[in-house]
KEKERO-106877 format. One line per field, with one value per residue (C-alpha): residue number from 0; residue in one letter; x, y, z. Coordinates in nm, 4 decimals, decimal comma, always signed. Layout:
N
n	[NUM;...]
res	[A;...]
xx	[X;...]
yy	[Y;...]
zz	[Z;...]
END
This chain:
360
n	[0;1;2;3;4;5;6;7;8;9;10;11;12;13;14;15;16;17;18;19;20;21;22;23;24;25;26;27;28;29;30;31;32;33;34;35;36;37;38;39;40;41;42;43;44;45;46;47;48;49;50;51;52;53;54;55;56;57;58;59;60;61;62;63;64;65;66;67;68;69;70;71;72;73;74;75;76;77;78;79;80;81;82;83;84;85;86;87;88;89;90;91;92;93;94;95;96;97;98;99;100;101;102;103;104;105;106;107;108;109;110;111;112;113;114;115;116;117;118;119;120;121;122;123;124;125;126;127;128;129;130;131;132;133;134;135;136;137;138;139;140;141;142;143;144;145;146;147;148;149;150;151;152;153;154;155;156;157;158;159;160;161;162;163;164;165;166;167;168;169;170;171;172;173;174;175;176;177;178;179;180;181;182;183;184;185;186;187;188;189;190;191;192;193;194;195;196;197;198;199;200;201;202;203;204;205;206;207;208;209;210;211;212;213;214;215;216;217;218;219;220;221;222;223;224;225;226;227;228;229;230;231;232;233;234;235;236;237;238;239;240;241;242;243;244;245;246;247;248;249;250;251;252;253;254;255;256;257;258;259;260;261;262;263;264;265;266;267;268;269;270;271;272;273;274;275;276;277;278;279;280;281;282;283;284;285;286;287;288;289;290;291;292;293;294;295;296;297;298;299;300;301;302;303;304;305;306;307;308;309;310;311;312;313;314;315;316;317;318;319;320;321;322;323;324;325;326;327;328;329;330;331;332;333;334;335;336;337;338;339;340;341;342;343;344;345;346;347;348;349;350;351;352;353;354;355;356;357;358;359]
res	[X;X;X;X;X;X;X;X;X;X;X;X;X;X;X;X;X;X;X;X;X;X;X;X;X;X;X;X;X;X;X;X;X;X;X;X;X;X;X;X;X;X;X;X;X;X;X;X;X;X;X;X;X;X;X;X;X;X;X;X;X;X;X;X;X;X;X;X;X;X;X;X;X;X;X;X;X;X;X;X;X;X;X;X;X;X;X;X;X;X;X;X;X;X;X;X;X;X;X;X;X;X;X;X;X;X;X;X;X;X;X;X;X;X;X;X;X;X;X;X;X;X;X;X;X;X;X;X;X;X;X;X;X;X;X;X;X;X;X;X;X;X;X;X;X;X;X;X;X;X;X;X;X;X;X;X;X;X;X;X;X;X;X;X;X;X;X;X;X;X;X;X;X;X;X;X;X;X;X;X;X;X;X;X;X;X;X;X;X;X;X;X;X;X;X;X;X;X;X;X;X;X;X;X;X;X;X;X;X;X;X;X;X;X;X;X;X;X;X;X;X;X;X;X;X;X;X;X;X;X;X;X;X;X;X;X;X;X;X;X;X;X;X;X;X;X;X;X;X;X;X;X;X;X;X;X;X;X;X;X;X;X;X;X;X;X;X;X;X;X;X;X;X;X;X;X;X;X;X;X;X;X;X;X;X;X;X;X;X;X;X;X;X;X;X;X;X;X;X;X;X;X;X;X;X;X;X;X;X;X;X;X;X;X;X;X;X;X;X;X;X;X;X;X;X;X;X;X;X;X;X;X;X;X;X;X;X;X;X;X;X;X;X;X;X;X;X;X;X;X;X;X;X;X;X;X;X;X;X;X]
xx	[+0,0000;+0,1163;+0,2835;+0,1104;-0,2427;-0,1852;-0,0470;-0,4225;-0,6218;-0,4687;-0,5040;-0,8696;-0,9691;-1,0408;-0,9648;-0,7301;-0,7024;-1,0799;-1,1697;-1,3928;-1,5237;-1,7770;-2,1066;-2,2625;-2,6006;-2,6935;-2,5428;-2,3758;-2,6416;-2,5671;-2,7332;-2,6501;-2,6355;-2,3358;-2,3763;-2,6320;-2,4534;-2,3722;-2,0571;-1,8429;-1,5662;-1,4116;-0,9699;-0,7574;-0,7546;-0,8364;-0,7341;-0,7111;-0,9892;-0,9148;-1,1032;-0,8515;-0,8968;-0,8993;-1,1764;-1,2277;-0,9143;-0,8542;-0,5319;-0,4752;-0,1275;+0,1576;-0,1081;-0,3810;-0,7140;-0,9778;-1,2696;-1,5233;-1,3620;-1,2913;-1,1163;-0,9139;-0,5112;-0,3521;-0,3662;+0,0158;+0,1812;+0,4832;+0,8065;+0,6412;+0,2978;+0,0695;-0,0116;-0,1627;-0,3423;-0,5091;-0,6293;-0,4987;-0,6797;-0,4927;-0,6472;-0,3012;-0,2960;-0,0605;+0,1239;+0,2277;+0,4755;+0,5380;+0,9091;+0,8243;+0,8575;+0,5931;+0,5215;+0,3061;+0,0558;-0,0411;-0,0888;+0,1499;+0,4411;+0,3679;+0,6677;+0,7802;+0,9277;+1,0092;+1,0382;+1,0733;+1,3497;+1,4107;+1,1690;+0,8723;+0,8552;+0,5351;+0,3129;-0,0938;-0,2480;-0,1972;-0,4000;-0,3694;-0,3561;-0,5091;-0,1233;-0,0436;+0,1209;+0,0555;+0,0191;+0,1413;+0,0235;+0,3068;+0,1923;+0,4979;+0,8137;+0,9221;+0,6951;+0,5662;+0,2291;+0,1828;+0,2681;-0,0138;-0,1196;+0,2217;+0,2142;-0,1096;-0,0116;+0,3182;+0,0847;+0,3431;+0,2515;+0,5283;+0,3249;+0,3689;+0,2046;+0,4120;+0,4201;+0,5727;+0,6362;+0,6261;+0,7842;+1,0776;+1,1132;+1,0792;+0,9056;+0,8196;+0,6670;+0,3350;+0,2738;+0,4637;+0,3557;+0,0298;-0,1048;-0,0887;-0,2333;-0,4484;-0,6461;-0,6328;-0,8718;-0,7784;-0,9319;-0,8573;-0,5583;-0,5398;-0,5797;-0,7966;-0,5876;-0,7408;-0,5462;-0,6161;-0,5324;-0,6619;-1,0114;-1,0238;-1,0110;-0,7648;-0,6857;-0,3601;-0,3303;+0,0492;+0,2053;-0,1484;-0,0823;-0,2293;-0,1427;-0,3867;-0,7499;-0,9599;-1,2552;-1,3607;-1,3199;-1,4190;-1,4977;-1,6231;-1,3712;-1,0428;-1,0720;-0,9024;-0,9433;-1,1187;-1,3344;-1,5469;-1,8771;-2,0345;-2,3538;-2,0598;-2,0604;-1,7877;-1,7547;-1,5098;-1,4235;-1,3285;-1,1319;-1,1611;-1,3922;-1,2334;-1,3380;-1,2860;-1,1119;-0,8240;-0,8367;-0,7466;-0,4668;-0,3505;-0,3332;-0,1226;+0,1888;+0,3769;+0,1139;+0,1423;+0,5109;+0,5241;+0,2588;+0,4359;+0,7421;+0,6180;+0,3365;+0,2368;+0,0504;-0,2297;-0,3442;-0,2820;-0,5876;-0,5916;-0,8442;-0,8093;-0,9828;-1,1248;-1,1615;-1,3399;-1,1048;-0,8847;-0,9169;-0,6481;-0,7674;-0,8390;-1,1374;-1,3826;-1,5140;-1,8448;-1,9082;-2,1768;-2,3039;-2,6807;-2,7677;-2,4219;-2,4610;-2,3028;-2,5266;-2,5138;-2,4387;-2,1474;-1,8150;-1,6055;-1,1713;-1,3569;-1,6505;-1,7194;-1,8308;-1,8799;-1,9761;-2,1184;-2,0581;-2,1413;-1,9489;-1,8608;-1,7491;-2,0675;-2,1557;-2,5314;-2,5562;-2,3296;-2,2947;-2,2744;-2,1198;-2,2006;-1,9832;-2,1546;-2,1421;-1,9247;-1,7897;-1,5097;-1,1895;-1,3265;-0,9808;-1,1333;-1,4361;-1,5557;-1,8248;-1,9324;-2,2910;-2,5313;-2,3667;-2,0734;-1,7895;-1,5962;-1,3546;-1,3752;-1,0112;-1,1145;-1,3231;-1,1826;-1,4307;-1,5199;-1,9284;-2,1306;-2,4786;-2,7120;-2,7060;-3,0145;-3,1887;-2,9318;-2,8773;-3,3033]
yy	[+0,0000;+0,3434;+0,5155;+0,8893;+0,6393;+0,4148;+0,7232;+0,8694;+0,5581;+0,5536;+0,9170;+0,8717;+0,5506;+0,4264;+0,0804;-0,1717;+0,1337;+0,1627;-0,0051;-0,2053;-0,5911;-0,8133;-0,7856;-1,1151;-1,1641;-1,3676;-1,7434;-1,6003;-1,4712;-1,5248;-1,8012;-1,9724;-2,3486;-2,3947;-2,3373;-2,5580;-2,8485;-3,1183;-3,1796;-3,4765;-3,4084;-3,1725;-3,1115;-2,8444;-2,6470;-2,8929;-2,8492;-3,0916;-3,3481;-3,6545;-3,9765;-4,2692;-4,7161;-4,6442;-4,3941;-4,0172;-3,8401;-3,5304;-3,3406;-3,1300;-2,9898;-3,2812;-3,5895;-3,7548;-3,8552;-4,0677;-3,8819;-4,2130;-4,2833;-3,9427;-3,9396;-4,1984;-4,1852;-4,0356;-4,2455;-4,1027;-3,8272;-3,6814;-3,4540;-3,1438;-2,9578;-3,1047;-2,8559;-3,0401;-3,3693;-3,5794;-3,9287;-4,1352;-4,3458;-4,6822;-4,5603;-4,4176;-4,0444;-3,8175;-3,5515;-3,2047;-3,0971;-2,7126;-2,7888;-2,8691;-3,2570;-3,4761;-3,8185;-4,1177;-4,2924;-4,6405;-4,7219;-4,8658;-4,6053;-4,6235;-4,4903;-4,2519;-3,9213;-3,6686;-3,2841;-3,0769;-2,8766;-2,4974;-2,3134;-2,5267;-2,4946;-2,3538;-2,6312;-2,6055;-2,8397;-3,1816;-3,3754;-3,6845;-3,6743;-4,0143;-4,0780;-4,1693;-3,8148;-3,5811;-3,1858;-2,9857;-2,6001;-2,4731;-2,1045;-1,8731;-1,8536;-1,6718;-1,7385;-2,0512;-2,2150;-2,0340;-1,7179;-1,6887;-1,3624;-1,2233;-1,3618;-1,1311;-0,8146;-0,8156;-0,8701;-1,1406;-1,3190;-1,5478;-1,9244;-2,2138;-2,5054;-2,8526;-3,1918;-3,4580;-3,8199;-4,0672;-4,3419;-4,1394;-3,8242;-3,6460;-3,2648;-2,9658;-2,6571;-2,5870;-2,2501;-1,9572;-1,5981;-1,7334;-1,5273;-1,8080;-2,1197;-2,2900;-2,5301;-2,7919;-2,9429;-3,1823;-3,1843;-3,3684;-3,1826;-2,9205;-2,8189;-2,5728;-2,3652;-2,1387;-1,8211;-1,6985;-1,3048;-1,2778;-1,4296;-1,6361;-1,9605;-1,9685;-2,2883;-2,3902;-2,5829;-2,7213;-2,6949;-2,4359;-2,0759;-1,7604;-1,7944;-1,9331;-1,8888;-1,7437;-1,9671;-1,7939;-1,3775;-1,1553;-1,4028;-1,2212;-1,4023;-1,5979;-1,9396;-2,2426;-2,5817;-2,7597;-3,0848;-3,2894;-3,3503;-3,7000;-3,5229;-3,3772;-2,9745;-2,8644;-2,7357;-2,4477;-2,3615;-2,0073;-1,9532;-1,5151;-1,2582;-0,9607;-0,6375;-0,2871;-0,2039;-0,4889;-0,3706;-0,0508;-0,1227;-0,2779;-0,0096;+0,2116;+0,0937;+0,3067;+0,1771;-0,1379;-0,1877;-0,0445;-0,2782;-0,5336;-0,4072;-0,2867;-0,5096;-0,8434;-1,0202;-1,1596;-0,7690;-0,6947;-0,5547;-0,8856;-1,1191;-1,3959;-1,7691;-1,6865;-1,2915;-1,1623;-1,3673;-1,0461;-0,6768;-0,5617;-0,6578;-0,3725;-0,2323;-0,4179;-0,1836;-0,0529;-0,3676;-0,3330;-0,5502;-0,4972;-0,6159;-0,7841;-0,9803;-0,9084;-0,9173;-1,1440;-0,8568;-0,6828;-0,6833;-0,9389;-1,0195;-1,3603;-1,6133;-1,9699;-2,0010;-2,2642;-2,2433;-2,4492;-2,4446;-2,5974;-2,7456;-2,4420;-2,2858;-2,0781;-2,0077;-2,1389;-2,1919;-2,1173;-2,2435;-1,9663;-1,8973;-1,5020;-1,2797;-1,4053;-1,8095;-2,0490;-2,2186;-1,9852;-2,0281;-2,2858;-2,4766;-2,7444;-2,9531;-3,2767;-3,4295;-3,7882;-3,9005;-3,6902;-3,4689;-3,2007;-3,2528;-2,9284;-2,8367;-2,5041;-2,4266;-2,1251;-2,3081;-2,6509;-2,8282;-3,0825;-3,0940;-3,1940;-3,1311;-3,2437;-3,0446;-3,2222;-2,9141;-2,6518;-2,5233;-2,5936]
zz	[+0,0000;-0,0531;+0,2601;+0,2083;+0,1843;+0,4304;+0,7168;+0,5910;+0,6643;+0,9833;+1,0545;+0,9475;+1,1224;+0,7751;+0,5596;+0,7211;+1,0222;+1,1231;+1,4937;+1,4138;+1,4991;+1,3540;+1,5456;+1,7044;+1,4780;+1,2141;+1,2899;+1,5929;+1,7462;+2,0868;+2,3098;+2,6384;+2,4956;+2,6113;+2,9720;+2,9200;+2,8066;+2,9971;+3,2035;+3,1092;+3,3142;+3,5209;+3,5203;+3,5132;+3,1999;+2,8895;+2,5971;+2,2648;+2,2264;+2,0193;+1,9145;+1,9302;+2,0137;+2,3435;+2,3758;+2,3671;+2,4984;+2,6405;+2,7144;+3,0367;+3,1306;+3,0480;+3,0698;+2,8377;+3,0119;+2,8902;+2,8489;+2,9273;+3,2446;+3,3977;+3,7830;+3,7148;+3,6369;+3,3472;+3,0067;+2,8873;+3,0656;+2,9334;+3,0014;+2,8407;+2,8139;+2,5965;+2,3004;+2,0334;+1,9869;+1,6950;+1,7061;+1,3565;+1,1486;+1,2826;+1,6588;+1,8303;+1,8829;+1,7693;+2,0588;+2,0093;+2,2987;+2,4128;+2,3055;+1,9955;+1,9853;+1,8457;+1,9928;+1,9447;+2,1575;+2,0220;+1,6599;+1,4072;+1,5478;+1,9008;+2,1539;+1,8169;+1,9101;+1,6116;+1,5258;+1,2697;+1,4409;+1,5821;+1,3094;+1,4435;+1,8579;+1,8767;+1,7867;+1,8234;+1,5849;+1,4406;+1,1489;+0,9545;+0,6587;+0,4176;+0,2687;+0,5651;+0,6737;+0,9160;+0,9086;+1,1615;+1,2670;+1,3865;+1,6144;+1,5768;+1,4759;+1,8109;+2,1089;+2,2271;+2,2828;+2,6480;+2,4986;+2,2387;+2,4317;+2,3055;+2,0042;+1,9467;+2,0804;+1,9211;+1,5477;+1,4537;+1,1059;+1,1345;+1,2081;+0,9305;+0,8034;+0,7467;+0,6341;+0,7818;+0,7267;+1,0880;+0,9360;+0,7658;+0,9105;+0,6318;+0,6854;+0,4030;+0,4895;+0,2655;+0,4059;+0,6210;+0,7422;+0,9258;+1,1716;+1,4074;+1,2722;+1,5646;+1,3617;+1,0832;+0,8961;+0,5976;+0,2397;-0,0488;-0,2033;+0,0396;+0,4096;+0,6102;+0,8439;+1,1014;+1,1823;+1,4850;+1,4575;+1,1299;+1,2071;+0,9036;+0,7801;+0,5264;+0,2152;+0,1526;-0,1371;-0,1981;-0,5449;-0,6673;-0,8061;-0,6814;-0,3384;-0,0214;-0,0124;+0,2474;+0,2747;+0,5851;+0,6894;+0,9902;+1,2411;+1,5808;+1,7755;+1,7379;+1,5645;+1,7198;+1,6543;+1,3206;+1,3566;+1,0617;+1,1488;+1,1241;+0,8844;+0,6880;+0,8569;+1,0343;+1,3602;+1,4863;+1,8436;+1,9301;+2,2095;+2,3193;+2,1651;+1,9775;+2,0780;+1,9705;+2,2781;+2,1922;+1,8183;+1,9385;+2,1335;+1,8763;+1,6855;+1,9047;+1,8704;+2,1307;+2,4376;+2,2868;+2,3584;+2,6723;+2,8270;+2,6868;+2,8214;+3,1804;+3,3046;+3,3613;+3,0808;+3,2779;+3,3525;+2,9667;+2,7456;+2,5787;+2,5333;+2,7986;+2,8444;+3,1631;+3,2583;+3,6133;+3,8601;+3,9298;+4,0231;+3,8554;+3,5162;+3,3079;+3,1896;+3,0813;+2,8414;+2,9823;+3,1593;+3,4018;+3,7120;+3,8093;+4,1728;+4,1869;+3,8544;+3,5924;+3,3084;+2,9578;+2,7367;+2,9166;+2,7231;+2,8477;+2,7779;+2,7522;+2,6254;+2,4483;+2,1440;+1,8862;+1,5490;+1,2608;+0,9383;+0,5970;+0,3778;+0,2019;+0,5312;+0,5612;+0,8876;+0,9853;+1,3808;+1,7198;+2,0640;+2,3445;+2,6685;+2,7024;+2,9493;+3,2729;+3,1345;+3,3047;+2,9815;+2,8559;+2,6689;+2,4286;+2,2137;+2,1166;+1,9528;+1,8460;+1,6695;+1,8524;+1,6747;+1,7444;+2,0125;+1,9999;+2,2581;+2,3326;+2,5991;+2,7765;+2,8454;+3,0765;+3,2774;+3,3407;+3,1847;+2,8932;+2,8244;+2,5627;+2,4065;+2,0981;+1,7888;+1,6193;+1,3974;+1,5082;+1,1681;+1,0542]
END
């Protein structure tokens, strides 16, 4: 863009400068079915859901639990946080580690440890692919899974999509400059990556010209985590609500350094998975308690959310936890017959619910 146009956009509030986010209506017209859902199990802070031979799995912190017998001990635990997860079509599960390492739990390369080395540490999503292959989101090219918050309020664009081969080791990068990739879902010929600080849902077809396609733009919250339903939609979990107030902190570069540079990123303006536990969180924007309750529609650094969409990535119905909910900070999703799984991150706590005739 030209400088003189883009130093008037900004002094405007115009173009790629204007504060603005996408409003909750249409399919995301807001609703409290996730807070009614019901609770599977309770843990600290899970994360990836996964479908493998020995059940439904769940991560939390540096072990795997089975989501059909919850309380009991660990199914794998490991040296590192768990950051990604995805159950293979021969019924192991693959394992994203925090350090970047990618191991294997059951299946035909069971005890398996691999990575793609020091340009992929930051890895948040794993999918098999039908050859036998696996893709790997990898975040950032600078901060690590724990440090998405940074990631965001630095604006990095520096996440990548790979391929690698489990049996030899092989890897190729199909993408770069992602602003961070936190979801995968696989097509024939091509994957759907979900970039979190874009808000879009963007194709990356390997060896096609003209560049990626956005299938997906100007989401009203950050996408995470891709799943296939079993009716053929697809479901998308979103893990913080944007808000004008973060898009305009963004924008102001000088603030934004020095609160990165002076104060503690839990009191950041940044979206959060869980906001209200602390005081010295900033403001929330106009939010507003009535009675002592803080009401539905107040702005919030945090919410759950869900969506569905077709199978041209067309929006048509959402899942809700709204600002006073208790089911925030949803990562991840799965389909399991007629009922979505999800895992609210936030809240430390997997649930599930029917979603018969959402989208009628």
């Amino acid at each position: 863009m030209n400088p003189l146009r883009k130093s008037m956009d900004r002094w405007l509030g115009r173009s790629e400068a204007s504060i603005t986010t996408p409003p909750m209506d249409g399919a995301f017209r807001p609703n409290d079915l996730l807070d009614s859902a019901s609770t599977v199990v309770e843990m600290p802070a899970p994360d990836c859901l996964a479908a493998t031979s020995r059940g439904i799995v769940v991560s939390s912190g540096h072990s795997l639990f089975s989501v059909d017998a919850p309380g009991g001990s660990p199914a794998a635990s490991f040296d590192a946080e768990i950051s990604a997860l995805a159950g293979l079509p021969d019924g192991g599960a693959a394992v994203g580690l925090s350090d970047g390492r990618i191991t294997f739990v059951g299946g035909q390369h069971d005890g398996k440890t691999i990575e793609i080395g020091p340009e992929a540490r930051c890895i948040t999503a794993l999918a098999p692919a039908p050859d036998g292959s696996l893709f790997v989101a990898n975040g950032s090219a600078s901060n690590g899974p724990a440090a998405w918050k940074r990631d965001l309020m630095e604006k990095n664009a520096t996440g990548s999509v790979w391929r690698i081969e489990p049996a030899g080791r092989d890897h190729q990068q199909l993408g770069g400059n992602l602003a961070y990739p936190y979801g995968l879902l696989v097509e024939p010929g091509s994957v759907v990556v979900s970039e979190s600080w874009r808000s879009s849902l963007t194709r990356i077809a390997p060896g096609a010209t003209g560049g990626n396609e956005r299938v997906l733009q100007h989401l009203p919250a950050y996408p995470s985590r891709l799943a296939r339903g079993v009716d053929g939609g697809i479901w998308l979990a979103l893990f913080a609500p944007r808000s004008q107030l973060v898009e305009f902190v963004l924008s102001e570069d000088r603030y934004r350094r020095r609160m990165i540079s002076e104060i503690n990123a839990d009191h950041w303006v940044a979206p959060c998975l869980r906001g209200g536990r602390s005081p010295k969180e900033p403001t929330q924007q106009g939010g507003m308690k009535q009675l002592g309750m803080l009401k539905p529609w107040s702005p919030s650094q945090s919410y759950g959310l869900v969506a569905l969409l077709d199978h041209a990535y067309r929006p048509i119905a959402s899942l809700h936890s709204r600002a006073n909910g208790r089911r925030h900070g949803v990562t991840s999703c799965l389909a399991v017959g007629g009922r979505i799984l999800f895992s609210a991150k936030g809240d430390g706590v997997v649930a599930s619910c029917a979603y018969e005739g959402m989208a009628s």
